[in-house]
N, C-alpha and C positions, 0 to 999 in steps of 0.2 A: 533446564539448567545443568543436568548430568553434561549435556555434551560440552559445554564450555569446560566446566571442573576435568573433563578427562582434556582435552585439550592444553590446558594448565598445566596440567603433572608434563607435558612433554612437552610445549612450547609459547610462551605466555604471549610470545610475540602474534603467531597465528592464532590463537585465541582471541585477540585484539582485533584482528584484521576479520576474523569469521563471524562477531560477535556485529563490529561496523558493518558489517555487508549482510547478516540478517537484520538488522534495524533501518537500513537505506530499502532493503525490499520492501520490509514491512509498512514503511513511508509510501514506497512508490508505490503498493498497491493499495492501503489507505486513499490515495490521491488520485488514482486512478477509477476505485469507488465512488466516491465524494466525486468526481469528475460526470463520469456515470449517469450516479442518479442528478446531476445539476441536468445534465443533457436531455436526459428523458422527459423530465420537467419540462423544461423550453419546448420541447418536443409538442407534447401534451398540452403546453397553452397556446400553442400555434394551432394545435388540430383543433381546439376549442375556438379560437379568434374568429379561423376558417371558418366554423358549421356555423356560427355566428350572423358571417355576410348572406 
């Protein structure tokens, strides 16, 4: 939180913009997680389907 507030004392505007662009990251690697573990999964009931036959 410190670095937004120092941001603020000198420019509210890029504060705004730094503020959006660590929370779009934080989504995009959220989602990329969550992506992840969905794949491995699949992964994993495939290799289980397989030992199966």
């Amino acid at each position: 939180m410190k670095l937004y507030y120092h941001f603020d004392n000198k420019s509210p505007h890029f504060s705004l913009q730094a503020r959006l662009l660590i929370h779009s990251l934080t989504c995009l690697l959220l989602c990329c997680k969550a992506e992840a573990a969905m794949l491995s999964r699949l992964c994993k009931n495939a290799e289980e389907a397989m030992q199966q036959y």
